[in-house]
DSSP file (Angstrom, degrees, kcal/mol; ACC not computed):
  #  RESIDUE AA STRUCTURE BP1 BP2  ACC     N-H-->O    O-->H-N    N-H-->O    O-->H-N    TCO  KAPPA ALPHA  PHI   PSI    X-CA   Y-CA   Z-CA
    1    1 A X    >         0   0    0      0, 0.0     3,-0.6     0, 0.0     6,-0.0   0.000 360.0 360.0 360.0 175.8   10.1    3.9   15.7
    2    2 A X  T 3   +     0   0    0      1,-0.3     0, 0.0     2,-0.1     0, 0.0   0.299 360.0  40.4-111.6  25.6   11.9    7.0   15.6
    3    3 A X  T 3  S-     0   0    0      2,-0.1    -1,-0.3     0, 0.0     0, 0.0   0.102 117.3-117.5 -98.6   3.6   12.6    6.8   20.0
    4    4 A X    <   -     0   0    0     -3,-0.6     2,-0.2     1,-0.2    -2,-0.1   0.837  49.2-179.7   5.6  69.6   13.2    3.3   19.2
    5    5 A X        -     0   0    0      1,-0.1     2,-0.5     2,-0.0    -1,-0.2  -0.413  37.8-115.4 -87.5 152.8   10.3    2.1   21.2
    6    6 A X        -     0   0    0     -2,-0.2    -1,-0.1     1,-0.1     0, 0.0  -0.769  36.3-174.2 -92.5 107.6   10.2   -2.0   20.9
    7    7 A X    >   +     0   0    0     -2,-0.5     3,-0.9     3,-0.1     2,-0.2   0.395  39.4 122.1 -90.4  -3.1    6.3   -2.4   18.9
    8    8 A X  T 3  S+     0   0    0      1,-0.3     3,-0.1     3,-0.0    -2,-0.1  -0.465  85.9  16.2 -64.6 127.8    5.9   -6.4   18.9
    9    9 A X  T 3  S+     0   0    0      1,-0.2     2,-0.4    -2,-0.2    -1,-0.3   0.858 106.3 123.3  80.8  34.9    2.8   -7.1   20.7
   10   10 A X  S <  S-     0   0    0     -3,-0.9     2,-0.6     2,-0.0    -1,-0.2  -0.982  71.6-115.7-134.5 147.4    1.4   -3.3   20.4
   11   11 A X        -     0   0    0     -2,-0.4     2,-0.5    -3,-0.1    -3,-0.0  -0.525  36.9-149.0 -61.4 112.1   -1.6   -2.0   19.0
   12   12 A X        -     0   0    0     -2,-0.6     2,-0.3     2,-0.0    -5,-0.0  -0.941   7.7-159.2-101.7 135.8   -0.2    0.4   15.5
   13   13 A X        -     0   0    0     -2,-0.5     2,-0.1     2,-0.0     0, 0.0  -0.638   8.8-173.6-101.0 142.5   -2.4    3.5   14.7
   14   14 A X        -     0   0    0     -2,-0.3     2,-0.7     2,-0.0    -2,-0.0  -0.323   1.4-168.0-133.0  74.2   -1.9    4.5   11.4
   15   15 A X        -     0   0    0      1,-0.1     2,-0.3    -2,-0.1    -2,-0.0  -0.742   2.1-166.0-119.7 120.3   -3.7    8.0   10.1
   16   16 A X        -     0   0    0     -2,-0.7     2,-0.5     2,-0.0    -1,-0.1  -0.560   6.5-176.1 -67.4 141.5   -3.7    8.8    7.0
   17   17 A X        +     0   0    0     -2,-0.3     2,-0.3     2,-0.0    -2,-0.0  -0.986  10.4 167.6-133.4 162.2   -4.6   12.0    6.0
   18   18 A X        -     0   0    0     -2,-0.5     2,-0.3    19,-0.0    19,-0.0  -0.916  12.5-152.5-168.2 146.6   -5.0   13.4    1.9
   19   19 A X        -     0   0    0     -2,-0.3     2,-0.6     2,-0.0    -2,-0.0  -0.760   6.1-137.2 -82.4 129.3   -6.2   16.1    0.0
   20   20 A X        -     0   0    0     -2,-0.3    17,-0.0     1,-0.1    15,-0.0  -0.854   8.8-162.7-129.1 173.0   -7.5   17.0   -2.9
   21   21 A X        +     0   0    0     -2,-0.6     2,-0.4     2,-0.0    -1,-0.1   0.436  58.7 104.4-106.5  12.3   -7.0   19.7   -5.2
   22   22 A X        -     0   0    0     13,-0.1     2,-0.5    11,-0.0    13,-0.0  -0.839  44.6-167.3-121.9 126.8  -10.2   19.5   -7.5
   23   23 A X        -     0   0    0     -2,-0.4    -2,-0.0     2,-0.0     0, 0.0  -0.929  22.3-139.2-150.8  55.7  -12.9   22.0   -7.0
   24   24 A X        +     0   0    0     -2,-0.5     2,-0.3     2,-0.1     8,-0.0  -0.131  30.0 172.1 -63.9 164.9  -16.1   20.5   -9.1
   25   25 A X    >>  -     0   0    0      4,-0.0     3,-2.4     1,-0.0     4,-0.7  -0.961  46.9-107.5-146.0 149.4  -18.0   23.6  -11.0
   26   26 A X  T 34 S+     0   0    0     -2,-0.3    -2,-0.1     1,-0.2    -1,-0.0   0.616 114.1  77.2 -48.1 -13.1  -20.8   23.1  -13.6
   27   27 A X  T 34 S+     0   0    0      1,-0.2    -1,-0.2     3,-0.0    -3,-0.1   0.709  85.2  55.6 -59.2 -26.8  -18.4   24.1  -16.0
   28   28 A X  T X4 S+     0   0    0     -3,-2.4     3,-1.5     2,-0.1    -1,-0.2   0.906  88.4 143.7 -81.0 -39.4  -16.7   20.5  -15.9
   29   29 A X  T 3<  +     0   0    0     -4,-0.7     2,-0.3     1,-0.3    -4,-0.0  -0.133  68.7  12.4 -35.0 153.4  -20.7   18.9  -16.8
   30   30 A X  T 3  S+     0   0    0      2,-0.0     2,-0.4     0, 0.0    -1,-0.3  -0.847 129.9  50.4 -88.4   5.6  -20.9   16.3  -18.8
   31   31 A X  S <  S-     0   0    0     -3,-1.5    -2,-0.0    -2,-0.3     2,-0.0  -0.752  77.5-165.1 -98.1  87.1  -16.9   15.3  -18.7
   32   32 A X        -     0   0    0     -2,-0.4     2,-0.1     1,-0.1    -8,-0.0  -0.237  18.3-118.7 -90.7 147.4  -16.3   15.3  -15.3
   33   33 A X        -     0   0    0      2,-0.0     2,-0.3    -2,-0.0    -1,-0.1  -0.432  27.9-141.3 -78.7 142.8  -12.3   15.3  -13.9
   34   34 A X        -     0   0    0     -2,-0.1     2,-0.1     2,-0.0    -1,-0.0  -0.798   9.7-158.7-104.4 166.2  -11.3   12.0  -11.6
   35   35 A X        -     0   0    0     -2,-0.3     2,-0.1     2,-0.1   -13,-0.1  -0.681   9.6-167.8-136.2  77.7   -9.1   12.5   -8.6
   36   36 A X        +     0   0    0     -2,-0.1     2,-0.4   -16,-0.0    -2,-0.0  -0.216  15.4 156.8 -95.0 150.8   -7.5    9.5   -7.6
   37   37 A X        +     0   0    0     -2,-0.1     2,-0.2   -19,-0.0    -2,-0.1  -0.870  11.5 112.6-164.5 141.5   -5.7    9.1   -4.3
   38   38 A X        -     0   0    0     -2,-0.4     2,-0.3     2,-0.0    -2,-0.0  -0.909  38.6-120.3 172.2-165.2   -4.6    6.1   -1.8
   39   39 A X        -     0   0    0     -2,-0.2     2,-0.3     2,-0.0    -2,-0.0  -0.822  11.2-134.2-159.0 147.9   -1.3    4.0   -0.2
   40   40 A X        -     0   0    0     -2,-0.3     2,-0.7     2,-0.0    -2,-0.0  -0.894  19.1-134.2-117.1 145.2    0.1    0.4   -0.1
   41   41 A X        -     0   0    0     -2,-0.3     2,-0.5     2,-0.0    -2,-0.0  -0.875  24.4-170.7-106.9 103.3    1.2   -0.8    2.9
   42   42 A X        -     0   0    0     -2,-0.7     2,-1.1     1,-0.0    -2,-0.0  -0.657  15.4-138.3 -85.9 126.6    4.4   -2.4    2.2
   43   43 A X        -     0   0    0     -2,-0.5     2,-0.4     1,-0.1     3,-0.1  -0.546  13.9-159.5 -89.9 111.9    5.8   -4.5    5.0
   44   44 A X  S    S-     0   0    0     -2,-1.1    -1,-0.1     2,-0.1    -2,-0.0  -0.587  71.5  -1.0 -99.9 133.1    9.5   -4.2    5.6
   45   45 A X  S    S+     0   0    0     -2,-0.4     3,-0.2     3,-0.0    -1,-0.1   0.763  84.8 128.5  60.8  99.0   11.7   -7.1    7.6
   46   46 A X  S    S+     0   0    0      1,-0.6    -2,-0.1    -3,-0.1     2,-0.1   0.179  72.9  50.5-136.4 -68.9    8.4   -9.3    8.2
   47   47 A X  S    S-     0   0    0      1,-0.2    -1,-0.6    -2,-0.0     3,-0.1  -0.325  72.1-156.3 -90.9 150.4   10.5  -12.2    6.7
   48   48 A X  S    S+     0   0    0      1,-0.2     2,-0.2    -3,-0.2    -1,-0.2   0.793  94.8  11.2 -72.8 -33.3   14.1  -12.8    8.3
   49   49 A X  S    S-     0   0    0      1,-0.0    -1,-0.2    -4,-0.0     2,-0.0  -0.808 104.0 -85.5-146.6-178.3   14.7  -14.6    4.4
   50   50 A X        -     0   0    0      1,-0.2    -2,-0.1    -2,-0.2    -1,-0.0  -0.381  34.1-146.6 -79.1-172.8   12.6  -14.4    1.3
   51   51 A X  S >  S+     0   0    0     -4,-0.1     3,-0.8    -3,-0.0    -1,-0.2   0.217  85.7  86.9-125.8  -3.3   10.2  -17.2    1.9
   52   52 A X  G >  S+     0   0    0      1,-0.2     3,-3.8     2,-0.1     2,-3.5   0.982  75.3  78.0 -51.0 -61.7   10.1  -17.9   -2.0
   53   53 A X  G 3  S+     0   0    0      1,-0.3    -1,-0.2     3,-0.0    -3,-0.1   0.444  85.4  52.1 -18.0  -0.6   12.8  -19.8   -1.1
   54   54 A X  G <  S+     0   0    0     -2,-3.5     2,-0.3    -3,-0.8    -1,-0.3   0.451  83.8 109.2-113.5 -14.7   10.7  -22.8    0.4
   55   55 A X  S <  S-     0   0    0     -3,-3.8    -3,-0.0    -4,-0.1    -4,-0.0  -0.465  75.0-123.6-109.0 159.0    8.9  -23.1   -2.4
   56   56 A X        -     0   0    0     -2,-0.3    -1,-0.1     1,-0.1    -2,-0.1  -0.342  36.8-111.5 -60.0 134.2    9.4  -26.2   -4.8
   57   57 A X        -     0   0    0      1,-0.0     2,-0.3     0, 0.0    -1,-0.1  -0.477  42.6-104.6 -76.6 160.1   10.2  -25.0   -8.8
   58   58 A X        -     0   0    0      1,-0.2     3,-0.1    -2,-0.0    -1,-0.0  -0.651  32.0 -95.0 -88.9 147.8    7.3  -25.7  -11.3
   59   59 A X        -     0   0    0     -2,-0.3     2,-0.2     1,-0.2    -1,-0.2  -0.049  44.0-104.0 -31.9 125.7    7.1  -28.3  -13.8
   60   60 A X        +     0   0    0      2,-0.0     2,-0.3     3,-0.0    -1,-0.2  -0.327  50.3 173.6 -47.5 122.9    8.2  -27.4  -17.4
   61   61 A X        -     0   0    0     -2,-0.2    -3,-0.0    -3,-0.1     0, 0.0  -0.965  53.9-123.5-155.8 168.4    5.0  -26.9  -19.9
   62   62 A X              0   0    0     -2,-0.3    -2,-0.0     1,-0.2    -1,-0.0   0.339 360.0 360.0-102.7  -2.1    4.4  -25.8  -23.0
   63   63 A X              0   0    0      0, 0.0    -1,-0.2     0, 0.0    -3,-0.0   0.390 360.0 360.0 -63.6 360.0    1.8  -22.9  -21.1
């Protein structure tokens, strides 16, 4: 965090907020405009090492 308060074992709040910029009017009828809008939550340091690393390699096929 940016006091660098310790967050293991804490309840995280997250709020998003977004906007849009799109206005409908009957003028747009019958091809209407999309507005698309959202987030991934990527998690950064979760693993210490990748944990692909464990995993066995696959058998050769002609797939």
């Amino acid at each position: 965090t940016k006091a660098n308060r310790n967050i293991e074992n804490e309840d995280v709040v997250l709020w998003y907020v977004f906007g849009t910029n799109h206005i409908p009017r009957t003028e747009d009828w019958p091809v209407m405009p999309v507005e698309k809008t959202g987030f991934h939550l990527k998690p950064s340091g979760f693993f210490a090492r990748s944990p692909g690393m464990d995993v066995a390699p696959s058998k050769p096929s002609c797939h």
